[in-house]
MDAnalysis code that builds the backbone (N, CA, C; Angstrom):
import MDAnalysis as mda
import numpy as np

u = mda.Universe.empty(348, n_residues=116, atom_resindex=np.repeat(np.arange(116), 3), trajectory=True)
u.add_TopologyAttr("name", ["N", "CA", "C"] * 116)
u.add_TopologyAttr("resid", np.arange(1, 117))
u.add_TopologyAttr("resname", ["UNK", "UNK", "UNK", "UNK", "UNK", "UNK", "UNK", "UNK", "UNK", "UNK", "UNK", "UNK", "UNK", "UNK", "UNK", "UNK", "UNK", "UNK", "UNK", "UNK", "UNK", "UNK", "UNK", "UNK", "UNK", "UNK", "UNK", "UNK", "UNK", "UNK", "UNK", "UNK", "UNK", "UNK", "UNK", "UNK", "UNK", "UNK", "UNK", "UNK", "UNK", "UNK", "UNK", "UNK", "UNK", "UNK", "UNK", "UNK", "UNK", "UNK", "UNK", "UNK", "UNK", "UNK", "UNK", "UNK", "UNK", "UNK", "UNK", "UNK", "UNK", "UNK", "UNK", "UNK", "UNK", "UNK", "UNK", "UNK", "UNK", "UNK", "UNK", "UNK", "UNK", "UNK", "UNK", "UNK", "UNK", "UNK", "UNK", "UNK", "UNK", "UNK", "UNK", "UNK", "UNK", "UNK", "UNK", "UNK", "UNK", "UNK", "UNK", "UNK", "UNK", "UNK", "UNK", "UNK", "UNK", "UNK", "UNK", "UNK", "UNK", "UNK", "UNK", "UNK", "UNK", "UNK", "UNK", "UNK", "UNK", "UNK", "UNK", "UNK", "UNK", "UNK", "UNK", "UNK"])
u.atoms.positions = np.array([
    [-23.411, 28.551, 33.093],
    [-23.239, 29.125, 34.413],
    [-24.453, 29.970, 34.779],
    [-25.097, 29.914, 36.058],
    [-25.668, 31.039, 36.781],
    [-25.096, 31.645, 37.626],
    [-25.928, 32.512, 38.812],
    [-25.670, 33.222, 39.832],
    [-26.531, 32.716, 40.927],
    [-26.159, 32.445, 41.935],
    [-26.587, 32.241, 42.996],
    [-25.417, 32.657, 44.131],
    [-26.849, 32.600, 45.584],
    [-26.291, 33.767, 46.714],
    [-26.153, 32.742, 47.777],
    [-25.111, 32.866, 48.635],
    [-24.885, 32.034, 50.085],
    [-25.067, 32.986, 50.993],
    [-26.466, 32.580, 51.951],
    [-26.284, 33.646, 53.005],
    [-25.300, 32.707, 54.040],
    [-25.337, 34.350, 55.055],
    [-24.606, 33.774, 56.481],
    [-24.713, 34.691, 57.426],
    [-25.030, 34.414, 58.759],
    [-24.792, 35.547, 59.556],
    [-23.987, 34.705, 61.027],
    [-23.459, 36.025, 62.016],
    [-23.075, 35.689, 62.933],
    [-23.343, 36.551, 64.036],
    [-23.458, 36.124, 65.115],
    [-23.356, 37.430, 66.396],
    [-21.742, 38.180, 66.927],
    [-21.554, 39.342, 66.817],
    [-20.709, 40.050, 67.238],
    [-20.610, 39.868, 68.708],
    [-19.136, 39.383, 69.666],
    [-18.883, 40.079, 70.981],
    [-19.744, 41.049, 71.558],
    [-19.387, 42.230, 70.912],
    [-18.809, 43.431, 71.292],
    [-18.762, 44.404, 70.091],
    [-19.416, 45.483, 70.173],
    [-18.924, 46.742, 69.262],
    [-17.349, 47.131, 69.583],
    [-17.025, 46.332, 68.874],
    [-14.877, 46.825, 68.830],
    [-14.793, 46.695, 67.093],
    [-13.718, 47.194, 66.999],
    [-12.607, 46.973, 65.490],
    [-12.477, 45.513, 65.358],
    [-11.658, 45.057, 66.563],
    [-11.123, 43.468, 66.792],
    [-12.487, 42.742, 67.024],
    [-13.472, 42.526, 67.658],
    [-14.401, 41.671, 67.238],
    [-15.529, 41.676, 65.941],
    [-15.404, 42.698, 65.480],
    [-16.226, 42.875, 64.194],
    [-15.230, 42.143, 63.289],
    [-13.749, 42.232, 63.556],
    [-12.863, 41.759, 62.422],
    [-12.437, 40.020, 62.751],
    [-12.979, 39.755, 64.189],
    [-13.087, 38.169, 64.392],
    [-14.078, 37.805, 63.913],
    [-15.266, 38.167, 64.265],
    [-16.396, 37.535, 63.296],
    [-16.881, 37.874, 61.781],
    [-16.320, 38.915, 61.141],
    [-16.451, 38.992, 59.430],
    [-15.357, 37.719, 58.938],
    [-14.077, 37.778, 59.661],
    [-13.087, 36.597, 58.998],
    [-13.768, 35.000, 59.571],
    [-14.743, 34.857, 60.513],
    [-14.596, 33.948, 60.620],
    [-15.870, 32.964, 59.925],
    [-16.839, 33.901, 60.280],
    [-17.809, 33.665, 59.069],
    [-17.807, 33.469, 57.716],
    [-16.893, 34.565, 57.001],
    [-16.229, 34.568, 55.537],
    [-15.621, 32.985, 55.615],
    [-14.873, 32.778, 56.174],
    [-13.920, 31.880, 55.831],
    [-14.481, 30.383, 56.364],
    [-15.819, 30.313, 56.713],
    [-16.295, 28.833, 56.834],
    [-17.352, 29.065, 55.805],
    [-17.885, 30.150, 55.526],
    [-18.952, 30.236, 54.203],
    [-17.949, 29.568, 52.738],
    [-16.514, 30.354, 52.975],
    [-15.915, 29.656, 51.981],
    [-15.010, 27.948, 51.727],
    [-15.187, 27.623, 52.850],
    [-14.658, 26.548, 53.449],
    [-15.513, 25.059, 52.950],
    [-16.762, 26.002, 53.681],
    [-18.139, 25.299, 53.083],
    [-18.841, 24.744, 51.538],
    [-18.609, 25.753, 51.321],
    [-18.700, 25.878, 49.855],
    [-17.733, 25.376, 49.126],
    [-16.228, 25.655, 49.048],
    [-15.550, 25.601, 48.154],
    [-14.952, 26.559, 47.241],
    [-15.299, 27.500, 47.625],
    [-15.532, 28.774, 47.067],
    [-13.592, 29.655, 46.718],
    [-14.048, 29.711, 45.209],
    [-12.359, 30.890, 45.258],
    [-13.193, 32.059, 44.708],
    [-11.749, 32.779, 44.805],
    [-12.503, 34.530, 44.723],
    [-12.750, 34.764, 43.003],
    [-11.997, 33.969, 42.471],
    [-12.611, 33.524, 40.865],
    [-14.145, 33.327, 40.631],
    [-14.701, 32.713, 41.225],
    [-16.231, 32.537, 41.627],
    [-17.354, 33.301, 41.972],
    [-16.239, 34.239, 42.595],
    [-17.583, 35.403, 43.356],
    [-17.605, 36.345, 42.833],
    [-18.897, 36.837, 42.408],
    [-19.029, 37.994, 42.196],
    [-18.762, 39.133, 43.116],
    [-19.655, 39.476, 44.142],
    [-19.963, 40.199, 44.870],
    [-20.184, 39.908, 46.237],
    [-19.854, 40.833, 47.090],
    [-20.290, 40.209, 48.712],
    [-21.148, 41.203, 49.491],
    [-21.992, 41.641, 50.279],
    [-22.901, 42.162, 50.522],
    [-22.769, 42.081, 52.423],
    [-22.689, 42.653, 52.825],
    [-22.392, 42.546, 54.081],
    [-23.429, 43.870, 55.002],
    [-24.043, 43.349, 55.887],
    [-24.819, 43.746, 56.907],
    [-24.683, 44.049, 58.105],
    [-25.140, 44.908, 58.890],
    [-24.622, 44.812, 60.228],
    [-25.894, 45.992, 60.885],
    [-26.200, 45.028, 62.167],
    [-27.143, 45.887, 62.921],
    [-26.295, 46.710, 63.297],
    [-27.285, 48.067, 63.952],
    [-27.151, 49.450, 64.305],
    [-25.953, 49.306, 64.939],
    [-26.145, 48.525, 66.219],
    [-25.193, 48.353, 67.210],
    [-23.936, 48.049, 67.142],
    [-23.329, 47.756, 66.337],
    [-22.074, 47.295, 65.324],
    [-21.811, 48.608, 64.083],
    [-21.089, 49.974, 64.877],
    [-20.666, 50.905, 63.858],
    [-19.185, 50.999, 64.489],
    [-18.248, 49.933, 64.891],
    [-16.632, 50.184, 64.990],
    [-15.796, 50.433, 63.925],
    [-16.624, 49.679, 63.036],
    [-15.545, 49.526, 61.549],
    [-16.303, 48.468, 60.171],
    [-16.184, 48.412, 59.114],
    [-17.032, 48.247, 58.263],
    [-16.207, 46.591, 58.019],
    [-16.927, 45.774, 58.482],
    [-16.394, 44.319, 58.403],
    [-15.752, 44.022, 56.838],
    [-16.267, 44.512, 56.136],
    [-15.149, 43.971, 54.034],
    [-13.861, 44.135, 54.123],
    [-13.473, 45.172, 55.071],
    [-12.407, 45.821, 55.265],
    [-11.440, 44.784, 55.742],
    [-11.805, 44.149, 56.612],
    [-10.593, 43.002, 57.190],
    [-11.052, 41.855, 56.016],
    [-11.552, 41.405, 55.350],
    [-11.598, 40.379, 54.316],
    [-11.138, 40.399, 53.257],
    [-10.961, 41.734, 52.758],
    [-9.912, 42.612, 51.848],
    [-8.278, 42.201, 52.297],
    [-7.703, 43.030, 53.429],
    [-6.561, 43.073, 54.403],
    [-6.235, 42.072, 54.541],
    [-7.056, 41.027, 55.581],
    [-6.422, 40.205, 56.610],
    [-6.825, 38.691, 55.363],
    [-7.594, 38.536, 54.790],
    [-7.779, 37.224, 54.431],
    [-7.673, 37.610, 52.428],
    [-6.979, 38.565, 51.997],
    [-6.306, 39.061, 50.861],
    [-7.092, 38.884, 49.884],
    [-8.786, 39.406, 49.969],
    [-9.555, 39.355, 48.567],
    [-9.855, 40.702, 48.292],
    [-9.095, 40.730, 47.153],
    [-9.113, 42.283, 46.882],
    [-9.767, 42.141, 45.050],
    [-9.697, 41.566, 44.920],
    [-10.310, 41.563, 43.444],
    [-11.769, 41.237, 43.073],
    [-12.253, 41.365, 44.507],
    [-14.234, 41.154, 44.688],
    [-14.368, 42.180, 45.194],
    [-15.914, 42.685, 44.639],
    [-16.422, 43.947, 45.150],
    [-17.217, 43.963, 46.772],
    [-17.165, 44.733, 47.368],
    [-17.502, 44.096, 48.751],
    [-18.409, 45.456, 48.651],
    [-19.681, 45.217, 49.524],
    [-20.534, 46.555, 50.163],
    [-20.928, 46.685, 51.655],
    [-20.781, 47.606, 52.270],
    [-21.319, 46.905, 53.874],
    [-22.858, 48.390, 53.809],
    [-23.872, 47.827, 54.668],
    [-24.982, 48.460, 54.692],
    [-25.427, 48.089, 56.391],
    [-26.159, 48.837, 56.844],
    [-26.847, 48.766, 57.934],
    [-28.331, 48.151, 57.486],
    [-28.143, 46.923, 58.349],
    [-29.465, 46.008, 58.669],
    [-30.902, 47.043, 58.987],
    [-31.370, 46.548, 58.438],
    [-33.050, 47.177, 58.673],
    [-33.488, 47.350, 60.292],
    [-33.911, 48.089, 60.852],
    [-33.626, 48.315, 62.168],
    [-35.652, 47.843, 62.343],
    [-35.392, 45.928, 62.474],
    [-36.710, 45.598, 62.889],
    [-36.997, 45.701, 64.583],
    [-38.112, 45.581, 64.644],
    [-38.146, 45.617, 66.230],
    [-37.984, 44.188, 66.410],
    [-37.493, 43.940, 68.064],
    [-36.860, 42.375, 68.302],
    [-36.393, 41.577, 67.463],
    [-35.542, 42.449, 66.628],
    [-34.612, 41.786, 65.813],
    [-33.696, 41.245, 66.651],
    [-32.718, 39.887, 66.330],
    [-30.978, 39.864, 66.724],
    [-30.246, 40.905, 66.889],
    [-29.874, 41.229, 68.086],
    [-28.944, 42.737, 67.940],
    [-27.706, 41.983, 68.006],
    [-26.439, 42.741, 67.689],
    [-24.967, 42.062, 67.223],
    [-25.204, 41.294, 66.571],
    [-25.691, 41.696, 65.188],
    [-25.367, 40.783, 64.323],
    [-24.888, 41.336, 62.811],
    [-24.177, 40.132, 61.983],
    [-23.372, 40.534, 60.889],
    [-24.083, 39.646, 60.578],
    [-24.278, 40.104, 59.260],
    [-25.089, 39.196, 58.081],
    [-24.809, 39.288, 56.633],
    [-24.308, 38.087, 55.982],
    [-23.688, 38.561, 54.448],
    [-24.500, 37.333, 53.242],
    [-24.143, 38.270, 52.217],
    [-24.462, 37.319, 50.866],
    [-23.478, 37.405, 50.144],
    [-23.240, 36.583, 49.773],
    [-21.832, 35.800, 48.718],
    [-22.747, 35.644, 47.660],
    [-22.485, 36.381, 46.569],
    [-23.311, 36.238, 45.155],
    [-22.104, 35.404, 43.809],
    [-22.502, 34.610, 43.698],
    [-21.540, 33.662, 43.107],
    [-21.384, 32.829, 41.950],
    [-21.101, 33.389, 40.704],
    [-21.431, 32.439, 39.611],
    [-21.005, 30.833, 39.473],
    [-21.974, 29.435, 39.205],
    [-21.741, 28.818, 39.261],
    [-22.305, 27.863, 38.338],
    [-22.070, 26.369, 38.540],
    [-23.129, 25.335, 38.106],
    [-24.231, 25.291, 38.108],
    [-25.556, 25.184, 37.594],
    [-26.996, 25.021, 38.079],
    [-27.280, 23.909, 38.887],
    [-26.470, 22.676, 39.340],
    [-26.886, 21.849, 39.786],
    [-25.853, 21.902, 41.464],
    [-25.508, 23.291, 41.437],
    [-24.312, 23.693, 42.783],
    [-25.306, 24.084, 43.903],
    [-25.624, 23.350, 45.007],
    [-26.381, 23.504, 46.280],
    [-25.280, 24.373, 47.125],
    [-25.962, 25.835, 47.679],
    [-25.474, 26.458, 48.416],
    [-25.318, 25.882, 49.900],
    [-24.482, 25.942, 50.761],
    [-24.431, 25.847, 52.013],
    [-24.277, 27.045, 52.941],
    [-25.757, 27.306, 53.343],
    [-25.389, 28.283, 54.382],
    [-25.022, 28.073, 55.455],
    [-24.162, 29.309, 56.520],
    [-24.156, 29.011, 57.810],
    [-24.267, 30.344, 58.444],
    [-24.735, 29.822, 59.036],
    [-25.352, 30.684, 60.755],
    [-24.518, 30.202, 62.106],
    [-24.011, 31.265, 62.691],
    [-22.783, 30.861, 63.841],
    [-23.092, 31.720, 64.796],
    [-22.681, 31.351, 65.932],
    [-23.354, 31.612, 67.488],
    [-24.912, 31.699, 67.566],
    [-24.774, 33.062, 68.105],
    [-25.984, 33.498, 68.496],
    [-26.722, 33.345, 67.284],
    [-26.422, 33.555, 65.849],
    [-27.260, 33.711, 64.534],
    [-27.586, 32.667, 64.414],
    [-27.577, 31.183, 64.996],
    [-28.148, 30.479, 64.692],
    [-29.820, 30.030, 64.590],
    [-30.104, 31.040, 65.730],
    [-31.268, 30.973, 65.689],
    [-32.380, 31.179, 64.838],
    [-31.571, 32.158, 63.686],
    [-32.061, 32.928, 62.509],
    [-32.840, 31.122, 61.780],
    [-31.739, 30.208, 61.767],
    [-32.498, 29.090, 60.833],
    [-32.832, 28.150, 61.654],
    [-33.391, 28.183, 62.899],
    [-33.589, 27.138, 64.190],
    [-35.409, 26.686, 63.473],
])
């Protein structure tokens, strides 16, 4: 087994509770969809969020609402580049696996542009 990381990001609505907690579940749950991924697998999750996005700390509903409580989750504020993506959530899924296991990232809405 190794470790390897799945990124992903997405664009936020809106600075709310309820859209930070639509787009952490919905991102989470096609990164894991994608992948294949159980919470047996993951190490760690790493979660990002520009400035503009301080309603509520997105791990929090992935914990709660989509019941992974036995992975360590961190949320941090994104590096505040100039003409960066603003509203955006951005995570790494750190994940022990196969060496021959190809990650699938995804990028949704507006974040797509991140891999255009």
């Amino acid at each position: 087994m190794i470790t390897k990381g799945i990124r992903g990001a997405i664009t936020v609505d809106e600075n709310s509770e309820e859209a930070i907690k639509n787009a952490a579940c919905e991102l989470f749950s096609e990164i894991i969809r994608q992948n294949n991924l159980t919470e047996e697998k993951v190490s760690h999750v790493l979660f990002t969020v520009t400035k503009d996005l301080n309603a509520a700390y997105p791990a929090k509903f992935i914990r709660k609402d989509l019941n992974w409580n036995k992975t360590a989750f961190m949320c941090v504020q994104e590096a505040d580049i100039k003409n960066s993506l603003p509203m955006c959530l951005r995570l790494l899924v750190v994940m022990n696996c196969e060496e021959d296991f190809e990650p699938r990232y995804v990028y949704l809405k507006g974040a797509k542009n991140l891999r255009a």
